[in-house]
Backbone and ligand atoms as CSV (ligand in chain L), in Angstrom:
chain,resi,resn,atom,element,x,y,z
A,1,UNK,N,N,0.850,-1.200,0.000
A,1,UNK,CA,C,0.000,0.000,0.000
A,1,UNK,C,C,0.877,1.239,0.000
A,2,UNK,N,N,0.773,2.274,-0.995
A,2,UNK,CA,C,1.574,3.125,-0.932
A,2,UNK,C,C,1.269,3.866,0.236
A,3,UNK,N,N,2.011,5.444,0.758
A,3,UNK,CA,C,1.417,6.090,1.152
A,3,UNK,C,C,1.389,7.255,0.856
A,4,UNK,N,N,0.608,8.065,0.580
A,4,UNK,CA,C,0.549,9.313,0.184
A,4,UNK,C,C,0.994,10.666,0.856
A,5,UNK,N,N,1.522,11.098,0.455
A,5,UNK,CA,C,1.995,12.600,1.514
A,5,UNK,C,C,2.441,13.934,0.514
A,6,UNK,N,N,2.246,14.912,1.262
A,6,UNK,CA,C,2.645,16.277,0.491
A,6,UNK,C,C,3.749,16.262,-0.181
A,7,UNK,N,N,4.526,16.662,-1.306
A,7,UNK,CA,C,5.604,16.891,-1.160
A,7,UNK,C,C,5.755,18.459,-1.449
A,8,UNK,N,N,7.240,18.507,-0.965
A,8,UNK,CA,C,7.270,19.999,-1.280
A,8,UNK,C,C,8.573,20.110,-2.009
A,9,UNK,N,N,9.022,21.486,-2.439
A,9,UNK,CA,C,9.918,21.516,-3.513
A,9,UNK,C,C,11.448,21.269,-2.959
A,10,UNK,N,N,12.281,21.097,-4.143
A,10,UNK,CA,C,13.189,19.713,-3.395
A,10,UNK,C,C,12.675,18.477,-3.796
A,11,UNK,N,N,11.976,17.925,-3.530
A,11,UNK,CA,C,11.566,16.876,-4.098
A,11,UNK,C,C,11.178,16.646,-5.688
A,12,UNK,N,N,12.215,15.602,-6.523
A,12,UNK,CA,C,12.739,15.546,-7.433
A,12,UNK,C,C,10.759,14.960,-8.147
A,13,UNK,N,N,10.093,14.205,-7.425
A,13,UNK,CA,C,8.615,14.216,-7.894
A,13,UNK,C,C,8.319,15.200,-8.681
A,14,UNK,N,N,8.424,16.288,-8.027
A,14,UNK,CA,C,7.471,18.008,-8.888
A,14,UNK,C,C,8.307,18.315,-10.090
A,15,UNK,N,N,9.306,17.712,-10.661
A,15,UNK,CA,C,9.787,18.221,-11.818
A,15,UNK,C,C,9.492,17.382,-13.345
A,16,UNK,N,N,8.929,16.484,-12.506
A,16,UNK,CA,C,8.619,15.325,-13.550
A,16,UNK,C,C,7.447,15.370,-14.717
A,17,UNK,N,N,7.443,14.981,-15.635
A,17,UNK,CA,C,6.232,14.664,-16.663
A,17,UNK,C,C,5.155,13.541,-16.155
A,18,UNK,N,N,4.090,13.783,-15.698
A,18,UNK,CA,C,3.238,12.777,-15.503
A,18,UNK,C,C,2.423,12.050,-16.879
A,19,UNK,N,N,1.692,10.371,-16.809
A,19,UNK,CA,C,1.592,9.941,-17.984
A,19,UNK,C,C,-0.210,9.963,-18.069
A,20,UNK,N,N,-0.500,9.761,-18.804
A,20,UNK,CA,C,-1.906,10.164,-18.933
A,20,UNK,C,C,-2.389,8.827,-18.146
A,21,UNK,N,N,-4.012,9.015,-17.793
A,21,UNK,CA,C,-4.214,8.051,-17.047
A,21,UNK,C,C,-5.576,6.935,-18.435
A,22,UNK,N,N,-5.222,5.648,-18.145
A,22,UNK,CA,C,-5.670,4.991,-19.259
A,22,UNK,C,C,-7.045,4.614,-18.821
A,23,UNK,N,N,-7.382,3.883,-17.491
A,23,UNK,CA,C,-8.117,3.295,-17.020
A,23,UNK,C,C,-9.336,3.926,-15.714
A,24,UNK,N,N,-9.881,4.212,-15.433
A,24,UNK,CA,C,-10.329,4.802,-13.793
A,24,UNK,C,C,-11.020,3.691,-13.281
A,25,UNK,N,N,-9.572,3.334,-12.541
A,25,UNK,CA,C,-10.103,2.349,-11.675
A,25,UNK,C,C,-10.570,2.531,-9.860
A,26,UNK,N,N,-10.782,1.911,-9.161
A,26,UNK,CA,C,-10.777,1.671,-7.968
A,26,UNK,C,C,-9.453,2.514,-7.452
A,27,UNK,N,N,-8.543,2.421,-7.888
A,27,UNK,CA,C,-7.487,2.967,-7.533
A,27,UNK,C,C,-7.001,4.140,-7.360
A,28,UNK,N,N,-7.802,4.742,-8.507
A,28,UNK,CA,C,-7.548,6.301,-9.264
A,28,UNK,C,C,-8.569,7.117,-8.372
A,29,UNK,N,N,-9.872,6.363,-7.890
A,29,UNK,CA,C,-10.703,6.796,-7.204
A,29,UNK,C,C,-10.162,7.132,-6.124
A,30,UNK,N,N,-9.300,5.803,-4.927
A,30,UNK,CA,C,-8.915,6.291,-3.812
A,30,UNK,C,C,-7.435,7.631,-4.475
A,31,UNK,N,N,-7.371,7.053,-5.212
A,31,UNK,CA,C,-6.278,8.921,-5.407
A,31,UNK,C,C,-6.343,9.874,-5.310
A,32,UNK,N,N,-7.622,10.208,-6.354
A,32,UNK,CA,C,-8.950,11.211,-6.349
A,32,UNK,C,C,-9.274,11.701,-4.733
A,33,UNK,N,N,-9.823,10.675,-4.200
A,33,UNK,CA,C,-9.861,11.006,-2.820
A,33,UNK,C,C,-9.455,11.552,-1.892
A,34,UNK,N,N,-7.718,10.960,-1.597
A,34,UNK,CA,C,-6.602,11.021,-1.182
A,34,UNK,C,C,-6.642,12.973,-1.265
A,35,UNK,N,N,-6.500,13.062,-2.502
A,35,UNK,CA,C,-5.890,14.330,-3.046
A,35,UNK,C,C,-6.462,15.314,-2.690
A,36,UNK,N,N,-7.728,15.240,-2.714
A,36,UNK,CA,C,-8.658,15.926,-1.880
A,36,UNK,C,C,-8.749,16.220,-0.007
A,37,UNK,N,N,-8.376,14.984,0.107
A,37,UNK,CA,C,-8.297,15.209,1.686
A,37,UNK,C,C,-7.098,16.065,2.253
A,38,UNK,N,N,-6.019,15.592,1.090
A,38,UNK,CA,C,-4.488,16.685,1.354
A,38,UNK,C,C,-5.026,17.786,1.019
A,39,UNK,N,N,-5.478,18.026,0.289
A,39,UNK,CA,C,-5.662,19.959,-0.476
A,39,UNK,C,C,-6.485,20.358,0.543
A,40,UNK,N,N,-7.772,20.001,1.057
A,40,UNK,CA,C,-8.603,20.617,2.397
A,40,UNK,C,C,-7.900,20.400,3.351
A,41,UNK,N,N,-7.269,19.648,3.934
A,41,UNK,CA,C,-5.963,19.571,4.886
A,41,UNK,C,C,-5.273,20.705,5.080
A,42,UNK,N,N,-4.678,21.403,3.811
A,42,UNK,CA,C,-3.672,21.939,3.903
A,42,UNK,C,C,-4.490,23.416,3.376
A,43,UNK,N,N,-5.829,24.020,3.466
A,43,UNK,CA,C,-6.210,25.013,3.305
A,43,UNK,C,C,-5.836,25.054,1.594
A,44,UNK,N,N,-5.709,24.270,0.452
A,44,UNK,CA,C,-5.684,24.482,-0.923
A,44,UNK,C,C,-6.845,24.913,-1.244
A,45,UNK,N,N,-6.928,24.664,-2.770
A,45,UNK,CA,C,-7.999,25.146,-3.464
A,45,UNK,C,C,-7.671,24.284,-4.858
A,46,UNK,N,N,-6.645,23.401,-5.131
A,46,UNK,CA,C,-6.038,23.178,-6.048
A,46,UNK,C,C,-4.995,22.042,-5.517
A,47,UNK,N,N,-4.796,20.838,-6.503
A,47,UNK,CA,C,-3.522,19.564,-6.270
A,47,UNK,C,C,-3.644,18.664,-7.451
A,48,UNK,N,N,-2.435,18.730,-7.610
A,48,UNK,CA,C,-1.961,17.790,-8.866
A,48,UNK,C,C,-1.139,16.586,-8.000
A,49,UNK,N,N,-1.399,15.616,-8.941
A,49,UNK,CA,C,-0.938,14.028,-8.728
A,49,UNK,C,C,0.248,13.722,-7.942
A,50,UNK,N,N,1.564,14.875,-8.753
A,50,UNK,CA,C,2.690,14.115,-7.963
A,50,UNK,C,C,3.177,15.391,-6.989
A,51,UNK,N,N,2.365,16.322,-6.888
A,51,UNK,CA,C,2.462,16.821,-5.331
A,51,UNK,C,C,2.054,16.247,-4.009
A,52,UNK,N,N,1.280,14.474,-4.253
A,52,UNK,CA,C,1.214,13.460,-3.441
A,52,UNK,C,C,2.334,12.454,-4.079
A,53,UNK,N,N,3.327,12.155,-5.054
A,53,UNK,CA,C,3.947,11.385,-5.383
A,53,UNK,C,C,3.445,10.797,-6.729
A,54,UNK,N,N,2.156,11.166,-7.583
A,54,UNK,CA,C,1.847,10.238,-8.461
A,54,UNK,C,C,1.883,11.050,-9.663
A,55,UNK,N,N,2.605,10.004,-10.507
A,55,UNK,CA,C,2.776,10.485,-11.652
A,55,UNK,C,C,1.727,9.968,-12.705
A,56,UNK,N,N,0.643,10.795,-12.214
A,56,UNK,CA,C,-0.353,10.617,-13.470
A,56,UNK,C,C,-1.017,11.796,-13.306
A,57,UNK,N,N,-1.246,11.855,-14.859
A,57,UNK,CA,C,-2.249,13.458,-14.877
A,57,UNK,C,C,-4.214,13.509,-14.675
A,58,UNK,N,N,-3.515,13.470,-13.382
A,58,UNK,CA,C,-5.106,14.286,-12.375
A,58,UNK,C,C,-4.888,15.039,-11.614
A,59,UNK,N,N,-6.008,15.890,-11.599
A,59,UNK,CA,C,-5.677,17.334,-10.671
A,59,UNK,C,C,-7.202,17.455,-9.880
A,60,UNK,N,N,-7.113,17.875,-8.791
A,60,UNK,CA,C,-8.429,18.497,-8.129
A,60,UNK,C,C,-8.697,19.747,-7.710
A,61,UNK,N,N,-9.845,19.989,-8.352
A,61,UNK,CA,C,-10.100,21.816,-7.867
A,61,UNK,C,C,-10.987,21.879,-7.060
A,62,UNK,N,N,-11.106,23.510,-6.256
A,62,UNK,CA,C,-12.297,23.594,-5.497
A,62,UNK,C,C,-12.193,24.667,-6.307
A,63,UNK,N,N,-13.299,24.915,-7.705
A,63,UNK,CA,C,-13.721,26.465,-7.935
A,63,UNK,C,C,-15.261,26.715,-7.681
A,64,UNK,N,N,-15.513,27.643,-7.806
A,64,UNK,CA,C,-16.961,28.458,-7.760
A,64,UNK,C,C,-17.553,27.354,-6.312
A,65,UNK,N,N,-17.103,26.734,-5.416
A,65,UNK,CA,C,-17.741,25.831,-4.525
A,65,UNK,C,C,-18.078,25.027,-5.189
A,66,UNK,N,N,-17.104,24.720,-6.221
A,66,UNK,CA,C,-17.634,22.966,-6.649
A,66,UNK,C,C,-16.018,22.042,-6.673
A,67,UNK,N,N,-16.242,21.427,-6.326
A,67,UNK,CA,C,-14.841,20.489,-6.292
A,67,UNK,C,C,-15.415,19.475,-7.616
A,68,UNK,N,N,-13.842,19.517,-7.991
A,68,UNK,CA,C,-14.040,18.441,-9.781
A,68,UNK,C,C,-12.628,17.923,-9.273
A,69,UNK,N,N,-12.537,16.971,-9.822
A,69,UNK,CA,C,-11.856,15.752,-10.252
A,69,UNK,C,C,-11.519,15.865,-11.852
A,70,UNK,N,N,-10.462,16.255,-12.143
A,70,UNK,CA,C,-9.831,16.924,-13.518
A,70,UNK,C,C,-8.717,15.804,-14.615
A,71,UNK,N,N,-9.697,14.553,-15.446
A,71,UNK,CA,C,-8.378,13.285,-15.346
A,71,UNK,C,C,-8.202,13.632,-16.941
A,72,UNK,N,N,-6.709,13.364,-17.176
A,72,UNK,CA,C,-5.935,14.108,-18.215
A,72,UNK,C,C,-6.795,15.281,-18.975
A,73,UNK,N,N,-6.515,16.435,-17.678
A,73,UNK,CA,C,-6.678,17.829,-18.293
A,73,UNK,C,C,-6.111,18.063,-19.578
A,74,UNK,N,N,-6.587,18.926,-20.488
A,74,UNK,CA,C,-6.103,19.385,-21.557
A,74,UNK,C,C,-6.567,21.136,-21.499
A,75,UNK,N,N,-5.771,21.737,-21.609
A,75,UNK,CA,C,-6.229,23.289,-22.205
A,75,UNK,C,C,-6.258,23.788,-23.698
A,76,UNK,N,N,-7.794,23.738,-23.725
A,76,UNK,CA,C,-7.897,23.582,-25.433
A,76,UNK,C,C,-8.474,25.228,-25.819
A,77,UNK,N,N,-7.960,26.396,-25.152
A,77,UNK,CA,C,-8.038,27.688,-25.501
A,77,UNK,C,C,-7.236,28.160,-24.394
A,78,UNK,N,N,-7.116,29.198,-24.202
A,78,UNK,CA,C,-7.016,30.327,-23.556
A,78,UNK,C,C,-7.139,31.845,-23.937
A,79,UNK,N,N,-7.223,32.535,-22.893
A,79,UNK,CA,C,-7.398,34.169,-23.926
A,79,UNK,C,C,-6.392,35.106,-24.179
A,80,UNK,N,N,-6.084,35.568,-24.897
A,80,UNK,CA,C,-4.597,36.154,-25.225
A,80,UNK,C,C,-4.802,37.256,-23.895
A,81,UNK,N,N,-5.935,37.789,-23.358
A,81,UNK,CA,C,-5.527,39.115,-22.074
A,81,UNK,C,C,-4.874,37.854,-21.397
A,82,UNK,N,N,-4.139,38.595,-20.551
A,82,UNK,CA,C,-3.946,37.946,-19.189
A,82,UNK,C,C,-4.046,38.792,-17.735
A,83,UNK,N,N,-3.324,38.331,-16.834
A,83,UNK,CA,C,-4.013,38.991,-15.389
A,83,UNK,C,C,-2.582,38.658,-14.650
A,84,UNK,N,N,-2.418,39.408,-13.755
A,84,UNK,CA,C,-0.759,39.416,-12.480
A,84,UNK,C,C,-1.620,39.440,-11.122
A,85,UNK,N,N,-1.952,37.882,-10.952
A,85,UNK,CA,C,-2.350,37.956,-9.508
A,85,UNK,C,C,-0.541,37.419,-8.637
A,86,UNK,N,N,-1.008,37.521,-7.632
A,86,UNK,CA,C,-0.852,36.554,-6.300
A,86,UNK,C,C,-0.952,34.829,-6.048
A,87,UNK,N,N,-0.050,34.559,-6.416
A,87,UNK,CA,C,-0.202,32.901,-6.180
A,87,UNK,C,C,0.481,32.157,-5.177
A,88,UNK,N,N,-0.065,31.089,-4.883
A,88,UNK,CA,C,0.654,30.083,-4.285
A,88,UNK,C,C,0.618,28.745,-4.911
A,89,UNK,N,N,1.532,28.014,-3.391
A,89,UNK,CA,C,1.586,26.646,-4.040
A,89,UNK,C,C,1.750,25.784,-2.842
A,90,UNK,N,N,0.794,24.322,-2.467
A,90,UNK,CA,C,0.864,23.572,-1.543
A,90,UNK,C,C,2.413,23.116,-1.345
A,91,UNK,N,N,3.082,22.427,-2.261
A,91,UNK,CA,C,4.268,22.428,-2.545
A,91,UNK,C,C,5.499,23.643,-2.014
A,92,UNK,N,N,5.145,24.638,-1.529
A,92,UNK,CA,C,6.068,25.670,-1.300
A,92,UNK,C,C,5.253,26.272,-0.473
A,93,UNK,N,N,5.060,25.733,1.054
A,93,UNK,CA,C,4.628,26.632,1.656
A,93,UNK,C,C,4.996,27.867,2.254
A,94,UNK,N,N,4.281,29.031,2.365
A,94,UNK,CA,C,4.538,30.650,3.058
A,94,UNK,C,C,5.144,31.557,1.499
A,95,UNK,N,N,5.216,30.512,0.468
A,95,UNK,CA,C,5.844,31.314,-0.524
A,95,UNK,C,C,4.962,31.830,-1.534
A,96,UNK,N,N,4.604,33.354,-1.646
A,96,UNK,CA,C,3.397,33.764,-2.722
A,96,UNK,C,C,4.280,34.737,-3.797
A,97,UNK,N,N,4.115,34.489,-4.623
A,97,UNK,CA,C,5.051,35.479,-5.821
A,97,UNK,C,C,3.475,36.084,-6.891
A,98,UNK,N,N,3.731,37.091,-7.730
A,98,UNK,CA,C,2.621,37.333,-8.673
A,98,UNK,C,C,3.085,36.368,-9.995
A,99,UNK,N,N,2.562,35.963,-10.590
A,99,UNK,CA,C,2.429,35.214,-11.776
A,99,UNK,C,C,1.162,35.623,-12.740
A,100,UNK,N,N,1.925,35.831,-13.725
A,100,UNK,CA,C,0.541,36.533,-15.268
A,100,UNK,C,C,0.363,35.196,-15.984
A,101,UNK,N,N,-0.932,34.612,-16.033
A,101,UNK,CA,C,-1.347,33.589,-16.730
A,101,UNK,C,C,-2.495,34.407,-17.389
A,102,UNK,N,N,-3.595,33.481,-18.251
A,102,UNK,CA,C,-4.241,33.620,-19.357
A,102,UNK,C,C,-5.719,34.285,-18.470
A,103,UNK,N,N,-6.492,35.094,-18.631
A,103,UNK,CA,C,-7.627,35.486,-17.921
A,103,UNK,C,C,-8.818,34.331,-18.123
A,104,UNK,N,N,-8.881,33.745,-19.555
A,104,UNK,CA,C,-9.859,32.860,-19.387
A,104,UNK,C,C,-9.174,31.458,-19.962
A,105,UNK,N,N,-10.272,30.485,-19.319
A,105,UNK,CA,C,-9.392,28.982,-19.824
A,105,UNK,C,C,-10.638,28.389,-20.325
A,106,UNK,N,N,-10.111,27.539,-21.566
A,106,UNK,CA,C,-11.542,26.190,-21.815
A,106,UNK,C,C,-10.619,25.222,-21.408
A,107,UNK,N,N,-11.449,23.823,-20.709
A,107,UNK,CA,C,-10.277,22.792,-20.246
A,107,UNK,C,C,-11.101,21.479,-20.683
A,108,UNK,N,N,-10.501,20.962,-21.424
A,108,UNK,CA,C,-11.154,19.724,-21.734
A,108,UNK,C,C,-10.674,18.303,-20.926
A,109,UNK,N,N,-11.455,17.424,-20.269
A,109,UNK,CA,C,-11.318,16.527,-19.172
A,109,UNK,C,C,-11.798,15.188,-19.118
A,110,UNK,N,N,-11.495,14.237,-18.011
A,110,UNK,CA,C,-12.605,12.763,-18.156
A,110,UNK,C,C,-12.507,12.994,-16.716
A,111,UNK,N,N,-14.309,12.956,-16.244
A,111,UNK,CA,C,-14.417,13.211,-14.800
A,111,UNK,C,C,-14.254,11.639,-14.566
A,112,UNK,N,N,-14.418,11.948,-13.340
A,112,UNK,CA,C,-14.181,10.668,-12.292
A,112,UNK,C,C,-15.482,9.455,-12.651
A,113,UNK,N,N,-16.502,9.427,-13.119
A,113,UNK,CA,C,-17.270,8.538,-13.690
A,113,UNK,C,C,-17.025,8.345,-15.109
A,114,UNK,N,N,-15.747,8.634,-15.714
A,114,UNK,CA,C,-15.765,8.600,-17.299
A,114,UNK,C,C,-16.440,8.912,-18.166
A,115,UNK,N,N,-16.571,10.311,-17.909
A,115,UNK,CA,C,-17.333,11.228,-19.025
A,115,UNK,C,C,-16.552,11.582,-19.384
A,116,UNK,N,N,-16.336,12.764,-20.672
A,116,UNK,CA,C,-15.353,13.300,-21.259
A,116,UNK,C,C,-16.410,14.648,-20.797
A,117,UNK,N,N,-15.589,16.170,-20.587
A,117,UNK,CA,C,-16.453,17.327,-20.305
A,117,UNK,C,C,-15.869,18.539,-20.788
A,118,UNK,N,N,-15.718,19.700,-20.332
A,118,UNK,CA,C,-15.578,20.713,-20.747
A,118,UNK,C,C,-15.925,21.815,-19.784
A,119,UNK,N,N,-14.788,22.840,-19.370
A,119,UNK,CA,C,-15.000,23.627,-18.056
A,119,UNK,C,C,-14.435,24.771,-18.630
A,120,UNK,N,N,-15.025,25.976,-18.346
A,120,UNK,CA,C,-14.531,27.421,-18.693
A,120,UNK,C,C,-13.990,27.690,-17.324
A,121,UNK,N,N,-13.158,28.482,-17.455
A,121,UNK,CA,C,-12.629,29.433,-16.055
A,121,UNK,C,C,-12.295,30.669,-16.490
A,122,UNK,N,N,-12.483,31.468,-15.221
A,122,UNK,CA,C,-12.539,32.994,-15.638
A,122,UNK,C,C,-11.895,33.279,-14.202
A,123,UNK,N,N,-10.623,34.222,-14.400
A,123,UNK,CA,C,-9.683,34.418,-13.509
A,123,UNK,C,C,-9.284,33.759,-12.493
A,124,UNK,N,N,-9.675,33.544,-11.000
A,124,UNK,CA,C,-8.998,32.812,-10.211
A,124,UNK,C,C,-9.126,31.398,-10.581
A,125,UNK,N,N,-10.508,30.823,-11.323
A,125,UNK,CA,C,-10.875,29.581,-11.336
A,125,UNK,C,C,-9.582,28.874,-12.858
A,126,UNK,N,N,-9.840,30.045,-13.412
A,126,UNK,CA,C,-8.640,30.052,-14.418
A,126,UNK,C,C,-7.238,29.933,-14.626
A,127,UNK,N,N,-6.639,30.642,-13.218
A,127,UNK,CA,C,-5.392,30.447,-12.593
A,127,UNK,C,C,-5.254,29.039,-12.181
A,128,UNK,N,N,-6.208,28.267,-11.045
A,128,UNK,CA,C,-6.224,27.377,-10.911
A,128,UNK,C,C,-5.914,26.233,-11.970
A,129,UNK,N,N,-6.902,26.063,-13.204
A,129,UNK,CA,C,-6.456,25.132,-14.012
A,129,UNK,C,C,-5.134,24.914,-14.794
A,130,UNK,N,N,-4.695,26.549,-14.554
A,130,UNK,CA,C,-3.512,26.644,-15.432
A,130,UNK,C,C,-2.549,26.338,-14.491
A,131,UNK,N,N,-2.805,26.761,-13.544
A,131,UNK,CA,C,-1.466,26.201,-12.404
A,131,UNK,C,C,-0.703,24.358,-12.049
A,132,UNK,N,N,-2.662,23.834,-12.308
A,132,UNK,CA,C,-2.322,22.104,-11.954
A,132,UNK,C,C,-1.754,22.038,-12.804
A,133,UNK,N,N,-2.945,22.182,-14.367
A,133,UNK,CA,C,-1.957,21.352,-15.278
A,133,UNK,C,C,-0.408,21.707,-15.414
A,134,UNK,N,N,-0.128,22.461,-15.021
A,134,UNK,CA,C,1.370,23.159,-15.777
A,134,UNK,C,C,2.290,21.662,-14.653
A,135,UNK,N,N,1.931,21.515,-13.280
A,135,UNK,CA,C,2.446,20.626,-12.007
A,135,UNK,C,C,2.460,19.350,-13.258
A,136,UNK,N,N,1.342,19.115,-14.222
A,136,UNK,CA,C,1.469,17.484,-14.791
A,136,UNK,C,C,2.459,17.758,-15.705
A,137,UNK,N,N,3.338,18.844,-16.093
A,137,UNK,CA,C,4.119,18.932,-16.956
A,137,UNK,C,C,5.755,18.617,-16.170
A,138,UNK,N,N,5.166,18.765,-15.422
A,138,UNK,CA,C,6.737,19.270,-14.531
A,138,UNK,C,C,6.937,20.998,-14.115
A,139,UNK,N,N,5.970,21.686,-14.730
A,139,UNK,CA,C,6.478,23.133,-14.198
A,139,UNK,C,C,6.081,23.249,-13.192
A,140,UNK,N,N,6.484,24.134,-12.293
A,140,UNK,CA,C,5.999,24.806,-11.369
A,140,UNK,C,C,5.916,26.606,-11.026
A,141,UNK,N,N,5.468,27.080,-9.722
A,141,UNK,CA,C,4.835,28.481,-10.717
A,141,UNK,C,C,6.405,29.297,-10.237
A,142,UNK,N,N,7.283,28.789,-9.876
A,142,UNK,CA,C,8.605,29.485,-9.972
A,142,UNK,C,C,9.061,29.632,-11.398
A,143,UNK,N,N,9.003,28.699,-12.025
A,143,UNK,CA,C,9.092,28.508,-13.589
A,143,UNK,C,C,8.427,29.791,-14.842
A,144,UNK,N,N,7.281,30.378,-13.482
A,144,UNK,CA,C,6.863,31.342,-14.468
A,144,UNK,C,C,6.656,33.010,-14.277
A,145,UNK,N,N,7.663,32.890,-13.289
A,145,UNK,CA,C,8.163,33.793,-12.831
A,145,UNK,C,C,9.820,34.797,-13.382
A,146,UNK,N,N,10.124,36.031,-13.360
A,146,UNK,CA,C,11.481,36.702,-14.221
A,146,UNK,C,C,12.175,35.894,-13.097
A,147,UNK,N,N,13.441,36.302,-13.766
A,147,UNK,CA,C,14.295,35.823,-13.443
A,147,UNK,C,C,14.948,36.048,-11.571
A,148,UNK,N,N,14.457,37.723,-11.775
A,148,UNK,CA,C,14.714,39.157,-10.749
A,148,UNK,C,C,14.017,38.611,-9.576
A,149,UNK,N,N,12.711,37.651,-9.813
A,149,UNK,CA,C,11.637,37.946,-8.756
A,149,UNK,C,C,12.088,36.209,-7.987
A,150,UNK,N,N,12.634,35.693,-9.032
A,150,UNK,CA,C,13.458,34.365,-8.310
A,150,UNK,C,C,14.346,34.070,-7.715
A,151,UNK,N,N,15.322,35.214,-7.920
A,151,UNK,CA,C,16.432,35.834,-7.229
A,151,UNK,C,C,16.019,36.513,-5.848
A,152,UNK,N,N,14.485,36.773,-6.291
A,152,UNK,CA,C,14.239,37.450,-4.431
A,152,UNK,C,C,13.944,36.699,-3.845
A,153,UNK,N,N,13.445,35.409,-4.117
A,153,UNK,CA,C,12.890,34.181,-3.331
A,153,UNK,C,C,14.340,32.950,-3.297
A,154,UNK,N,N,15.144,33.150,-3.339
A,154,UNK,CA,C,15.990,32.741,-3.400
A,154,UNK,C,C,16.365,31.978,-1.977
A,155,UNK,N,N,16.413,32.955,-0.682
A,155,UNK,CA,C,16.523,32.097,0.702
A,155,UNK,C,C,15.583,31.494,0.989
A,156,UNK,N,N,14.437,31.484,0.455
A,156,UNK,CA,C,13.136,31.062,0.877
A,156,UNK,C,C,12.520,29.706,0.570
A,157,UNK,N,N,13.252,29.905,-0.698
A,157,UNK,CA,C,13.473,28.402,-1.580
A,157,UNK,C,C,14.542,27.093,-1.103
A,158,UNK,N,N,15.711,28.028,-0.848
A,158,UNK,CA,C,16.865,27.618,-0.586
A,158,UNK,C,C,16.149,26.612,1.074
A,159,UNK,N,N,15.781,27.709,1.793
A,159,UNK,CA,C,15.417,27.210,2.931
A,159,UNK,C,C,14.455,25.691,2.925
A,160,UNK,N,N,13.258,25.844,1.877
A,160,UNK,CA,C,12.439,24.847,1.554
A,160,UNK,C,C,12.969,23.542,1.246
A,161,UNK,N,N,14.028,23.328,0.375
A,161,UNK,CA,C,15.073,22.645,-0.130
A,161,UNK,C,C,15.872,21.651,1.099
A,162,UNK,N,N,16.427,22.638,1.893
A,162,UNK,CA,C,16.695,22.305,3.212
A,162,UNK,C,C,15.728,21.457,4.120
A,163,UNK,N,N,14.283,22.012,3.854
A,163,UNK,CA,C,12.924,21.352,5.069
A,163,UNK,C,C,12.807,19.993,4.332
A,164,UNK,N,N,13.225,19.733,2.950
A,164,UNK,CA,C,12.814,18.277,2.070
A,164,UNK,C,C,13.991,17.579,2.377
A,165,UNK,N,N,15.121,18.095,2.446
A,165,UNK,CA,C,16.105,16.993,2.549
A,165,UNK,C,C,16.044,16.419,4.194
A,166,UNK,N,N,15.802,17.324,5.239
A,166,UNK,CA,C,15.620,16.801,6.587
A,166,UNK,C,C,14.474,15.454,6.461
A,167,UNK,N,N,13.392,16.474,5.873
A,167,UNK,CA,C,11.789,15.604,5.836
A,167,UNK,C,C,11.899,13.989,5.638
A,168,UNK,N,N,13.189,13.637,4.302
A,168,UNK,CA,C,13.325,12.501,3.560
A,168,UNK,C,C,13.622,11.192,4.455
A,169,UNK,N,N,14.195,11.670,6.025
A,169,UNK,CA,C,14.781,10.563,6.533
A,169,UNK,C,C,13.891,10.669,7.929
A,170,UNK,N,N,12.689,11.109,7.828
A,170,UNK,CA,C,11.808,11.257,9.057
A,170,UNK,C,C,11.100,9.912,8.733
A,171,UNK,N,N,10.551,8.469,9.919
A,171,UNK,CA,C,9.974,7.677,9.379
A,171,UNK,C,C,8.952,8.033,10.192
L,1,NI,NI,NI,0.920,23.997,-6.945
């Protein structure tokens, strides 16, 4: 039985390409689950697969007060405006930088009963989708940040780096 847990950055998991998911099984369900209980756990709003260790592309949102189950997201538009909020990341906690992503998203999906669907987002709900999926790529939102503003987060990171390598040998 595996076990599931946060990871945070430092951990060589978050840089990875996750693989699409083929089947929704029993399994994918307790993942689904899992992922959910970490993200309300940890005050999220948002969690991708291998910010619990799994490398497959599913993500869970809480937008507009609806929680979805997101299995191989695709972003099949976006809108050329974009927007410079405030972000975070479960993965990097206490650390918020601004990041400019797309103002609106279409996201094409297979919910958790194997439908195939289709979800608009409009700014924060929008940030959100763009943030998981980017986690199933391997990016993360340091990645989409200048260069200047990474250089200011620099001890902060550094420090985080430090909390994963202690974390690794805690049983
Ligand atoms: Ni994140």
């Amino acid at each position: 039985m595996m076990r599931y847990f946060l990871r945070i950055y430092g951990d060589p998991v978050l840089k990875r390409k996750c693989e699409p998911v083929d089947e929704i099984d029993d399994e994918m369900k307790s993942i689904s689950e899992k992922m959910f209980e970490i993200m309300y756990a940890n005050d999220g709003i948002g969690l991708a697969a291998p910010q619990i260790g799994v490398l497959k592309r599913i993500i869970v949102v809480e937008v507009e007060g609806k929680s979805l189950t997101l299995i191989n997201p695709e972003i099949i538009w976006q809108s050329d405006e974009t927007e410079i909020t405030e972000e975070g990341c479960l993965s990097f906690p206490g650390i918020f930088t601004e990041v400019e992503r797309a103002k609106r998203t279409r996201v094409k999906y297979i919910t958790i009963d194997n439908e195939e669907k289709v979800v608009e987002g409009e700014g924060l709900s929008a940030r959100v989708f763009q943030h998981e999926i980017d986690h199933l790529n391997g990016i993360l939102f340091i990645d989409r940040i200048s260069v200047a503003k990474r250089e200011m987060l620099k001890g902060e990171l550094e420090a985080l780096k430090r909390q994963y390598r202690k974390r690794k040998y805690v049983l």
